[in-house]
N, C-alpha and C positions, 0 to 999 in steps of 0.2 A: 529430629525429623528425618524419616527417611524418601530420599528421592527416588523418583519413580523414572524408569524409562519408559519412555513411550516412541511409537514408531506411526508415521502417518503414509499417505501414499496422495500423489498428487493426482487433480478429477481433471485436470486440464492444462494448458497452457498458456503465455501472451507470448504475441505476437506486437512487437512494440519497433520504432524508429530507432529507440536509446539503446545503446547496444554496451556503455558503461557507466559508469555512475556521475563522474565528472559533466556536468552540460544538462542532467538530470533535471526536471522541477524538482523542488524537493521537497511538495504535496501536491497534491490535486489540484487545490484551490490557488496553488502558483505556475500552473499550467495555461499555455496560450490554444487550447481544443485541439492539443494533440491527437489524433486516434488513432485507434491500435486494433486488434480482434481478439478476444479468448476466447480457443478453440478447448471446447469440452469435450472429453472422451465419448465417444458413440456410447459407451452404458449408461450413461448420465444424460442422455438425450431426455428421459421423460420427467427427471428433476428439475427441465426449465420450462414445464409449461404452467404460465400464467405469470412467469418472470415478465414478461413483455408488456405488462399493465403499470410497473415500476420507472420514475424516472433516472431511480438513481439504485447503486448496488453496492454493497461492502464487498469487495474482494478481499479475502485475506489469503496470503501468500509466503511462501519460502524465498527469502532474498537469499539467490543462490551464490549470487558477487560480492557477498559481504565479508567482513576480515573477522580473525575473531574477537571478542569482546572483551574493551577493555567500562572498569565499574565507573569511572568519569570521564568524562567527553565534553570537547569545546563544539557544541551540534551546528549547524549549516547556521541557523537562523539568531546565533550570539558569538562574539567572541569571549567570552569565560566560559569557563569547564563548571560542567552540571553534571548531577549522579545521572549512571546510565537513565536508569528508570523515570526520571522526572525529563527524559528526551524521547525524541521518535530516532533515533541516531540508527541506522540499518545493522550494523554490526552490534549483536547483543547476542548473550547466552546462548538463545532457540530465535534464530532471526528469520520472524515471523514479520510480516508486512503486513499493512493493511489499506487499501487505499477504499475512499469514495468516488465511485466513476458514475457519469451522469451515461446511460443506457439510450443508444440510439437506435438499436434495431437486435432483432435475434433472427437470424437464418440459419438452419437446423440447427446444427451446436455450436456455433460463431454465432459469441455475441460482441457487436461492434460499439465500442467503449470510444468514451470521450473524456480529455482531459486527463490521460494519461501521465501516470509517474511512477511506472517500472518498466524494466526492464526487459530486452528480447529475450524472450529462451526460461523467463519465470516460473517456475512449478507451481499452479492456482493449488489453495486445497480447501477451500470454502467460496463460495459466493452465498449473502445473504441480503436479502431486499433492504432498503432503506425505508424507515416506516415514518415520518415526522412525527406521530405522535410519541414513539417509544428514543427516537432517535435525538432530538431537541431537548436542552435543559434552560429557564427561562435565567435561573441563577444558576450563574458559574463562576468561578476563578479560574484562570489560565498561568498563574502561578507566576515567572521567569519570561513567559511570552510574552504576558500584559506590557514587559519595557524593556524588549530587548533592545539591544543599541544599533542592530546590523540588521538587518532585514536583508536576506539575500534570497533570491529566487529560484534558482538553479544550483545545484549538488556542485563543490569545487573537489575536490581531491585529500580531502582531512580523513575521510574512510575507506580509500583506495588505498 
């Protein structure tokens, strides 16, 4: 198999409270309605129009504070070590993030997010609407999640 490089460039930024990973939520949905703003490049002004009708966004992003990747990981939300990939753990290969932010307003290219969990100074390079019809599966397994034994809310320093 040969590997490809690939090279991205980021459309924007965050603008976020958390300034490192430690104190972090360590999803979305373990967020107390932090907000934050992503500021999108003025070119990409006319790529948000009709974004405003969405309650919610997928940002995906460049975790730029992350270490490099090791292939198993004790992640936030267990105490045993799980293969990277069966984790959301920041530090990976091509550490790419992705959160779900619930969308509370857009003025011009600042769009003001809620329920924040990254970081200041994030390189955005996708925002994609959340659709509930494509977005929701009725059946799922959650693998390791289903029983973790720790449930912890906040990023401690295991990826720092």
């Amino acid at each position: 198999m040969e590997v490809q490089q690939l090279q991205y460039q980021s459309i924007g930024v965050v603008h976020s409270p958390f300034t490192q990973q430690a104190g972090t939520p360590v999803q979305p949905s373990h967020d107390n309605a932090t907000q934050g703003i992503i500021e999108v490049a003025p070119q990409y002004l006319d790529a948000l129009l009709d974004l405003d009708g969405f309650s919610h966004i997928w940002v995906l992003c460049h975790l730029h504070q992350a270490k490099p990747a090791k292939l198993s990981v004790t992640p936030y939300l267990d105490n045993k070590p799980h293969g990277l990939f069966a984790t959301r753990a920041p530090s990976r290969p091509n550490p790419i993030g992705m959160s779900l932010l619930r969308l509370q307003k857009i003025e011009d290219n600042r769009l003001y997010v809620v329920d924040l969990d990254l970081l200041d100074g994030t390189p955005v390079l996708d925002i994609k609407p959340f659709v509930s019809q494509f977005d929701n599966r009725e059946q799922s397994q959650c693998g390791w999640f289903d029983t973790a034994a720790d449930h912890v809310s906040t990023a401690d320093d295991r990826f720092v």
